[in-house]
FIKOLZA-1660 file (N, C-alpha, C; in steps of 0.1 Angstrom, whole numbers, plus 5000, padded with zeros to 4 digits):
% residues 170
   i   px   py   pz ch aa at
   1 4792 5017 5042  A  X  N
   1 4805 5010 5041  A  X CA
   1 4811 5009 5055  A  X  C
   2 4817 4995 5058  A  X  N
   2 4820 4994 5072  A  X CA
   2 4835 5001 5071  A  X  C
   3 4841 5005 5084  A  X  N
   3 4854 5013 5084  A  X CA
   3 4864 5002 5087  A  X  C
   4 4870 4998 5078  A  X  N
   4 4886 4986 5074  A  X CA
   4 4888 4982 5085  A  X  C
   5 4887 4993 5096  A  X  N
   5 4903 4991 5110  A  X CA
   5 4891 4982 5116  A  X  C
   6 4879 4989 5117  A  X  N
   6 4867 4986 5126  A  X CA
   6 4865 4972 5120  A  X  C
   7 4859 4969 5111  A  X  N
   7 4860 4952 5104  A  X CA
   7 4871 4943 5112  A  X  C
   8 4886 4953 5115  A  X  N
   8 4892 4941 5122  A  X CA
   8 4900 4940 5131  A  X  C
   9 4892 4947 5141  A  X  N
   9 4895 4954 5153  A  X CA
   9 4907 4964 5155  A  X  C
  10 4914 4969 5148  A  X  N
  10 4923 4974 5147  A  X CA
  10 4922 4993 5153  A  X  C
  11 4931 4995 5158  A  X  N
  11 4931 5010 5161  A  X CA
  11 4931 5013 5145  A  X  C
  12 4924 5031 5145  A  X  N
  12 4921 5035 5136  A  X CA
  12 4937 5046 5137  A  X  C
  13 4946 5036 5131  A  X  N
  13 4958 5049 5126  A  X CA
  13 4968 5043 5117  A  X  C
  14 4978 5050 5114  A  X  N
  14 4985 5041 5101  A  X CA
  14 4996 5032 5107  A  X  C
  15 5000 5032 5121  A  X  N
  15 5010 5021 5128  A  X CA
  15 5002 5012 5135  A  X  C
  16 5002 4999 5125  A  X  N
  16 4990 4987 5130  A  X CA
  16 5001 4976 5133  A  X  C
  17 4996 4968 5141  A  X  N
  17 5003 4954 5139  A  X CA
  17 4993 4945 5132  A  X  C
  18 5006 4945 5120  A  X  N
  18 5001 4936 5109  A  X CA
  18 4999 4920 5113  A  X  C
  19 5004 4916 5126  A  X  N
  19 5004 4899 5128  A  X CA
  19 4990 4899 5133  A  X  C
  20 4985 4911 5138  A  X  N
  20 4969 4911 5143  A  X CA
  20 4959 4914 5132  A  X  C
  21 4963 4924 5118  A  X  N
  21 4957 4921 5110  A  X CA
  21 4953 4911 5105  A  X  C
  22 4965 4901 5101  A  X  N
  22 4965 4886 5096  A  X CA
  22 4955 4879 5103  A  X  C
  23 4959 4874 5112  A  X  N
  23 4950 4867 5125  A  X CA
  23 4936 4874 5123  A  X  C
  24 4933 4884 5123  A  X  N
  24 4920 4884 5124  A  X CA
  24 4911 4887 5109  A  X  C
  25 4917 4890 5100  A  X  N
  25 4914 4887 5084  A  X CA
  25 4910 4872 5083  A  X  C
  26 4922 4868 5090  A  X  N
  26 4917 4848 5085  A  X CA
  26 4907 4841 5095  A  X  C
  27 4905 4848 5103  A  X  N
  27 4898 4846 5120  A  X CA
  27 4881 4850 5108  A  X  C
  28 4879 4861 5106  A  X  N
  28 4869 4866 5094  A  X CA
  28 4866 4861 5084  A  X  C
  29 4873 4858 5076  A  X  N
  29 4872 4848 5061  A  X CA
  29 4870 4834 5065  A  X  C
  30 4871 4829 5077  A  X  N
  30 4869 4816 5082  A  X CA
  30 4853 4816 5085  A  X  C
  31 4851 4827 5092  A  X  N
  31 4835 4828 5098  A  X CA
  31 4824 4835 5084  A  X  C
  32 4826 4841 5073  A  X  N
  32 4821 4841 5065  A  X CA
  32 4824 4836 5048  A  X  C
  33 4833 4830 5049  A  X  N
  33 4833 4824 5036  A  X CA
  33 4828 4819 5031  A  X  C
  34 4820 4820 5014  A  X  N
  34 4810 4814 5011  A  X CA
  34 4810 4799 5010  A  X  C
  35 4821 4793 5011  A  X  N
  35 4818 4777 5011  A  X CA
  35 4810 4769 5025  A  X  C
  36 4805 4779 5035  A  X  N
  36 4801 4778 5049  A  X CA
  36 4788 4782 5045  A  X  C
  37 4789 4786 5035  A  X  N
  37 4768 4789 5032  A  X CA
  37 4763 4781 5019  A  X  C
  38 4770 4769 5022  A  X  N
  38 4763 4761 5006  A  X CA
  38 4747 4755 5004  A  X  C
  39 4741 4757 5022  A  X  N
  39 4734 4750 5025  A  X CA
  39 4724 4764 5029  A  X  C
  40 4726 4776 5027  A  X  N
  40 4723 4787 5033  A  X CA
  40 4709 4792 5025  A  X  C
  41 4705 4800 5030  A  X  N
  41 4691 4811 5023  A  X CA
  41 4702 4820 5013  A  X  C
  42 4695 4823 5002  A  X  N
  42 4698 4835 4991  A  X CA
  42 4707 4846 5003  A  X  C
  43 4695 4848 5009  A  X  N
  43 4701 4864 5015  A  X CA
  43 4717 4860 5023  A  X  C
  44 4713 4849 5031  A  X  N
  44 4726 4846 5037  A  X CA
  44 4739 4847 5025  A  X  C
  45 4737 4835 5016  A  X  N
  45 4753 4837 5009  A  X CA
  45 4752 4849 5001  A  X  C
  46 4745 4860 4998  A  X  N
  46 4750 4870 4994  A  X CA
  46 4760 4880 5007  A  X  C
  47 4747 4875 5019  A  X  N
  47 4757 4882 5030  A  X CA
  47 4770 4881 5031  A  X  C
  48 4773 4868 5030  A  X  N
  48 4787 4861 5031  A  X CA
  48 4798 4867 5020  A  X  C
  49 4792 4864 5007  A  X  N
  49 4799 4869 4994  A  X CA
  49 4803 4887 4997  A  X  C
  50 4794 4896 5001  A  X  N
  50 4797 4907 5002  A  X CA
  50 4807 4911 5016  A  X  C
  51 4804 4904 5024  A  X  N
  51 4814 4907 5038  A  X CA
  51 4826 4902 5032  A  X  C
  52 4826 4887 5028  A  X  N
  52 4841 4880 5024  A  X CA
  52 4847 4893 5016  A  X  C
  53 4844 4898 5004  A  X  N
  53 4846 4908 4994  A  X CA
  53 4852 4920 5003  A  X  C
  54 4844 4927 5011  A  X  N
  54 4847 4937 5016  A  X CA
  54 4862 4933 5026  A  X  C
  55 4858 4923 5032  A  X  N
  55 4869 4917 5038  A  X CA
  55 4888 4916 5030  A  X  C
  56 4884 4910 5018  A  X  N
  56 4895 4907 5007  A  X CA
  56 4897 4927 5006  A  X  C
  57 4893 4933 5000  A  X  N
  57 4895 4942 5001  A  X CA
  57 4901 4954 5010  A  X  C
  58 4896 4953 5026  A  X  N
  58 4901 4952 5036  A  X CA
  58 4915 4952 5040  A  X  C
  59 4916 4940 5035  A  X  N
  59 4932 4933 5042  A  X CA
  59 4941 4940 5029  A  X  C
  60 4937 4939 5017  A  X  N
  60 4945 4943 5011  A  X CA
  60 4948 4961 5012  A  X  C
  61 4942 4970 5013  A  X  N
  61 4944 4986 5017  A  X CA
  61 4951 4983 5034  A  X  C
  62 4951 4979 5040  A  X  N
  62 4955 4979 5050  A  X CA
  62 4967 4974 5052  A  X  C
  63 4971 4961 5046  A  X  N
  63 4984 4955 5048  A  X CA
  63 4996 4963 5038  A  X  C
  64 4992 4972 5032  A  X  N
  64 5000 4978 5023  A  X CA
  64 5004 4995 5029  A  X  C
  65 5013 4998 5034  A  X  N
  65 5016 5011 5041  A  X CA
  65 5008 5027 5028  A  X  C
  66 5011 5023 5019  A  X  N
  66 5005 5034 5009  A  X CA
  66 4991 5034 5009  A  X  C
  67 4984 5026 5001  A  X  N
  67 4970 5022 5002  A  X CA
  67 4965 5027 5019  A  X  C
  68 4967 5023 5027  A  X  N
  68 4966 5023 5048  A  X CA
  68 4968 5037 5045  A  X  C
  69 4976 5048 5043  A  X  N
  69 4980 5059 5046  A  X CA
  69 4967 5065 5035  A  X  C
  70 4969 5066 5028  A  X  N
  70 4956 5069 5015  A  X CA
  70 4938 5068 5020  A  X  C
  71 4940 5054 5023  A  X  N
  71 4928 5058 5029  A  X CA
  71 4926 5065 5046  A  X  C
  72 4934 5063 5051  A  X  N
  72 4934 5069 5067  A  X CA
  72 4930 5086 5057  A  X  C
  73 4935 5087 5048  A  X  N
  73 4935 5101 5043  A  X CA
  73 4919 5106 5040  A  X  C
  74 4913 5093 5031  A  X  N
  74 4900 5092 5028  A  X CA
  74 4891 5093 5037  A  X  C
  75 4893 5087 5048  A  X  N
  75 4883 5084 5060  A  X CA
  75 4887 5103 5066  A  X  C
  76 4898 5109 5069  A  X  N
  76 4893 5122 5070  A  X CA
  76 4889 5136 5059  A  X  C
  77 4882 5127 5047  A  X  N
  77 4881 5138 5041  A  X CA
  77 4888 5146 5027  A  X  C
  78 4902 5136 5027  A  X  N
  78 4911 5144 5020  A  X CA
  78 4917 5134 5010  A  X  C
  79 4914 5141 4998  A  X  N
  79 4918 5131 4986  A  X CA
  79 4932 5132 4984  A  X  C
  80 4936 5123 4984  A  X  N
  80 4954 5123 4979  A  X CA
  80 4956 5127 4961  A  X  C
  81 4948 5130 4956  A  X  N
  81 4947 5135 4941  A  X CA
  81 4959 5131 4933  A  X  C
  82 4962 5116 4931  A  X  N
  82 4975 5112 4926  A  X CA
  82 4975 5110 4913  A  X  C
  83 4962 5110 4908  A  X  N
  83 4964 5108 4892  A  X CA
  83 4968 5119 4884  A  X  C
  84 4959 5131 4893  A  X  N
  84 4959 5147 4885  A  X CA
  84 4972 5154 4892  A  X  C
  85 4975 5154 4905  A  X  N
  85 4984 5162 4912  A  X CA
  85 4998 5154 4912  A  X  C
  86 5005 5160 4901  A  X  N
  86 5019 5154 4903  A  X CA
  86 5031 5161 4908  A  X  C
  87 5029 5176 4912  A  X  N
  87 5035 5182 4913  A  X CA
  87 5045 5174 4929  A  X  C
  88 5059 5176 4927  A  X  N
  88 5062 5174 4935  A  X CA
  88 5080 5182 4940  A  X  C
  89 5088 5185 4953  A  X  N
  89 5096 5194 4954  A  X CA
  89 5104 5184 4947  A  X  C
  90 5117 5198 4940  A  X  N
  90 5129 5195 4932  A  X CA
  90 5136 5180 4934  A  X  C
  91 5140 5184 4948  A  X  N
  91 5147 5170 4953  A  X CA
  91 5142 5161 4953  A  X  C
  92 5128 5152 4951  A  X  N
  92 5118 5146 4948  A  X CA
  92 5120 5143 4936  A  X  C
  93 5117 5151 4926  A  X  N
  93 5122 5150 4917  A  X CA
  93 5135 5148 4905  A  X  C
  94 5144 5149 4916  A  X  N
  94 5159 5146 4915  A  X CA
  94 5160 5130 4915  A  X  C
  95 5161 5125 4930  A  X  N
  95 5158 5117 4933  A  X CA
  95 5153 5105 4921  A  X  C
  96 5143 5112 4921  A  X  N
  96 5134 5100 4911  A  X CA
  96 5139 5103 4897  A  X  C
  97 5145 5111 4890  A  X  N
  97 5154 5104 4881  A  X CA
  97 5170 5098 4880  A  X  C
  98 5173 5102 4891  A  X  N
  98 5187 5091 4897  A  X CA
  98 5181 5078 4896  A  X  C
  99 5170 5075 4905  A  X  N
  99 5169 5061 4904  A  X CA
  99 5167 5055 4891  A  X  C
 100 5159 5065 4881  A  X  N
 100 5153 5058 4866  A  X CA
 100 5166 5055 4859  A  X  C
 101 5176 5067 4866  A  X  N
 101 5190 5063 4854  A  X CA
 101 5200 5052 4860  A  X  C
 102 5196 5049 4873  A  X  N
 102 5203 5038 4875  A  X CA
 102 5200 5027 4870  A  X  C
 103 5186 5025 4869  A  X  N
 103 5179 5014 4865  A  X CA
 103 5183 5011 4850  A  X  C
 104 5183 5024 4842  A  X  N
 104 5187 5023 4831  A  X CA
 104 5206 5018 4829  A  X  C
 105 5211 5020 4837  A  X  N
 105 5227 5016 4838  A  X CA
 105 5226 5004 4840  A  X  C
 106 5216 5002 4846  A  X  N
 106 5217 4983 4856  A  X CA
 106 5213 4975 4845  A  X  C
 107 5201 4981 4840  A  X  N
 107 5193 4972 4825  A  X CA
 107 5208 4966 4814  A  X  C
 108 5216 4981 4811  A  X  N
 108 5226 4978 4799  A  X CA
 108 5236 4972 4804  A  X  C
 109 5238 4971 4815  A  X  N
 109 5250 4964 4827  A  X CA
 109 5245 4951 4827  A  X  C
 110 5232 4944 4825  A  X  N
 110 5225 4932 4830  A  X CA
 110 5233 4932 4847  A  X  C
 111 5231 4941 4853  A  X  N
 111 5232 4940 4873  A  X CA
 111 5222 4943 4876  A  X  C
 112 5218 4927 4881  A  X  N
 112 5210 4929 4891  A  X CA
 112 5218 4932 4907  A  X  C
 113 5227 4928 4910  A  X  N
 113 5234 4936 4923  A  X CA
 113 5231 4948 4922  A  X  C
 114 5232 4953 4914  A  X  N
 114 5226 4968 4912  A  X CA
 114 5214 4973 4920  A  X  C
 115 5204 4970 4906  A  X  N
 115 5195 4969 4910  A  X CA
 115 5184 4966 4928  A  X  C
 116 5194 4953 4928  A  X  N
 116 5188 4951 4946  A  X CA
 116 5194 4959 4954  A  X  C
 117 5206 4968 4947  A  X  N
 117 5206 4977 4958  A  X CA
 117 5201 4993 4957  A  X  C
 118 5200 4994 4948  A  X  N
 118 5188 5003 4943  A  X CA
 118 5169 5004 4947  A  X  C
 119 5171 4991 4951  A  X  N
 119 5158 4985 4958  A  X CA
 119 5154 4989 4974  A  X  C
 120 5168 4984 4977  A  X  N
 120 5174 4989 4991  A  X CA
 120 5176 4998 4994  A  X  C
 121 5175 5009 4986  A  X  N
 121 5181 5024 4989  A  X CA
 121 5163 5034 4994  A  X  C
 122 5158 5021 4977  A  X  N
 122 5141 5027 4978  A  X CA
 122 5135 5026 4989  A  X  C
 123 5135 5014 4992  A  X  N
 123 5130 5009 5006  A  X CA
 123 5133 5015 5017  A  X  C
 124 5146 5021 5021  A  X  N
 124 5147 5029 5031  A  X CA
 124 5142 5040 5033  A  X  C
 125 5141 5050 5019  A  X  N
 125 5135 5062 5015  A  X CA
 125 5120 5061 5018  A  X  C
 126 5112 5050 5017  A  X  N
 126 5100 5046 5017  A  X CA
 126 5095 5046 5033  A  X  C
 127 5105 5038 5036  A  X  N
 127 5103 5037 5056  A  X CA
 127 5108 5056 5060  A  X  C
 128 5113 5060 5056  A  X  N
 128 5114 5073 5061  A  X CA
 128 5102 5084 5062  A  X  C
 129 5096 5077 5049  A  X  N
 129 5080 5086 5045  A  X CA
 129 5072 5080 5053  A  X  C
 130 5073 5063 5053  A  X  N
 130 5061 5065 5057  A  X CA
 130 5065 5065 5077  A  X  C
 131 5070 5069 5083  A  X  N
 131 5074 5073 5094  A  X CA
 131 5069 5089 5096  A  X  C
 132 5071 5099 5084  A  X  N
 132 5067 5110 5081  A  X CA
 132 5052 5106 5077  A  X  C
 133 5047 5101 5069  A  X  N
 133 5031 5102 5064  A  X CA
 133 5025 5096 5081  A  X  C
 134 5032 5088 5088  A  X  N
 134 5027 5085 5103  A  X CA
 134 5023 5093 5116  A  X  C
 135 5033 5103 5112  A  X  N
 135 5028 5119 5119  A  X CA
 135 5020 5127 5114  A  X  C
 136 5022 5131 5099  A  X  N
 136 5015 5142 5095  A  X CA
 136 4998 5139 5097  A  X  C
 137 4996 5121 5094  A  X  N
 137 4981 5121 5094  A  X CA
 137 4975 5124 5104  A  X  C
 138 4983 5125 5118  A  X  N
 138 4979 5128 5129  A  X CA
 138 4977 5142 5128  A  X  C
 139 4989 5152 5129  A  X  N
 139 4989 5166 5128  A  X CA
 139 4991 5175 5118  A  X  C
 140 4987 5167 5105  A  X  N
 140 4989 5176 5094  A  X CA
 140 4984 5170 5083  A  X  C
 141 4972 5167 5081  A  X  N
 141 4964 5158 5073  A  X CA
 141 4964 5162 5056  A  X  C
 142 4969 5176 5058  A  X  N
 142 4967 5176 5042  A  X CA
 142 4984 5178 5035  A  X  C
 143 4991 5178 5045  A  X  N
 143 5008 5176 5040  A  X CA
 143 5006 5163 5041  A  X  C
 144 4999 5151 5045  A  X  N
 144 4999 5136 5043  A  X CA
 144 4997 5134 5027  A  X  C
 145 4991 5139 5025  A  X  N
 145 4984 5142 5006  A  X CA
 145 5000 5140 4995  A  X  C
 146 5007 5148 4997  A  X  N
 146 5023 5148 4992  A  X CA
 146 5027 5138 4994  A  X  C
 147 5032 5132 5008  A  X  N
 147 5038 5122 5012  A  X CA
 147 5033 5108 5006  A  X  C
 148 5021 5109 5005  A  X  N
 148 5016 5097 4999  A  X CA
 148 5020 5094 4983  A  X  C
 149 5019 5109 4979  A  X  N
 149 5019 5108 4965  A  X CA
 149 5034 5103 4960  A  X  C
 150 5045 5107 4973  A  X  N
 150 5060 5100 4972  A  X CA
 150 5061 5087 4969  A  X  C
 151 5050 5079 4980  A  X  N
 151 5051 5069 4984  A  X CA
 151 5047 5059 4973  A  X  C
 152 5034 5068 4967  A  X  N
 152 5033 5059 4959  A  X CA
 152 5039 5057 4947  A  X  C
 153 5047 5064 4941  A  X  N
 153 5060 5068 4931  A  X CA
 153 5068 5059 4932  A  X  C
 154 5074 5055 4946  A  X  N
 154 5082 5048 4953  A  X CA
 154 5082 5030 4949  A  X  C
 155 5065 5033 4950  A  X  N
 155 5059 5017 4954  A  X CA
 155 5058 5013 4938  A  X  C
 156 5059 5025 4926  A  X  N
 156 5056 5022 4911  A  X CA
 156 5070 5017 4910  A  X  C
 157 5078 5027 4911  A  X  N
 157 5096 5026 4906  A  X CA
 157 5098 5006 4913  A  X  C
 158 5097 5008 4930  A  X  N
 158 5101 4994 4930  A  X CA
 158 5092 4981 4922  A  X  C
 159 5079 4984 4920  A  X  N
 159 5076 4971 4907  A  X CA
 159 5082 4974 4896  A  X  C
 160 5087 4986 4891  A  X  N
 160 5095 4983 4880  A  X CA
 160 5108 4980 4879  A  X  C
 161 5110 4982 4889  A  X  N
 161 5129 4975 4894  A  X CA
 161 5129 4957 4894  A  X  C
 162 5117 4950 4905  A  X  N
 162 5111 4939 4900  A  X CA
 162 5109 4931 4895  A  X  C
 163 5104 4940 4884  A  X  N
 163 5099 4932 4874  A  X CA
 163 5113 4934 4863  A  X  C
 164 5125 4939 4863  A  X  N
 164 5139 4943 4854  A  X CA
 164 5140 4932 4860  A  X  C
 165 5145 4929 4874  A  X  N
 165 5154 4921 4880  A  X CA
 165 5149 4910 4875  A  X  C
 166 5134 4908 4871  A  X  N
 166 5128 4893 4871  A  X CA
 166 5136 4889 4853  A  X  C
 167 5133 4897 4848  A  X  N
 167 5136 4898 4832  A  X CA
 167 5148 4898 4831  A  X  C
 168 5156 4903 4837  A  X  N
 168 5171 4899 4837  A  X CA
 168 5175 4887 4841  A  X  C
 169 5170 4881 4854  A  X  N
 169 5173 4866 4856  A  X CA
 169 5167 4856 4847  A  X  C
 170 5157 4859 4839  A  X  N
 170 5154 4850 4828  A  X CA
 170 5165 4845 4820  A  X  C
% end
């Protein structure tokens, strides 16, 4: 399996510039996309179909700060164990039921102002981790493991804030 950053030229760390991701994802899906092998050998458009794929794949772990941190985690070794490992500190867990009961105040409130600012609160908290998950992977690879698992809590609660707000403006 090719290594994500290496597919697109990217330094291997979790602070990428995403306008160079872009550019060179579409700069790649342009040079192998199977509609450019209609005229091709078997072996070729499978080549195409599998690089495009790895490619789509690619861009999506990478453009996403959780996913990018997770695997930077993968590539050295160290499983973020987020299905089975839920343990996480008090205030972590504080936290993440203030937000669930705000959400639940905002639902019976029908506020979405609420809500978007509840969103806004997540979001800050989220850039704070991943600012912290940005260091640790450098000098503390397996406290990156926790951070991630914040992160990705974070990235659940905001689709379900999203998707309230969507159902409320209905």
């Amino acid at each position: 399996m090719q290594n994500y950053f290496e597919l697109f030229q990217l330094p291997q760390q979790f602070t990428i510039d995403t306008a160079v991701l872009d550019t060179n994802y579409r700069k790649l899906l342009a040079e192998v996309h199977p509609d450019r092998f209609v005229n091709a050998s078997a072996a070729e458009k499978m080549h195409s179909m599998r690089t495009a794929t790895l490619a789509n794949e690619a861009y999506q772990t990478l453009k996403q700060p959780t996913a990018r941190a997770r695997y930077l985690l993968q590539l050295a070794g160290i499983a973020t164990d987020e299905e089975n490992n839920t343990a996480m500190p008090a205030d972590f867990l504080m936290a993440q039921m203030e937000w669930r009961e705000a959400m639940d105040d905002a639902r019976f409130a029908r506020n979405v102002a609420a809500l978007d600012n509840l969103l806004q609160d997540m979001r800050q908290q989220a850039r704070q981790l991943q600012q912290q998950v940005a260091a640790e992977i450098t000098r503390a690879p397996a406290e990156a493991a926790l951070t991630v698992r914040k992160l990705r809590f974070i990235d659940k609660v905001s689709e379900d804030v999203n998707q309230l707000i969507a159902q409320l403006e209905d």
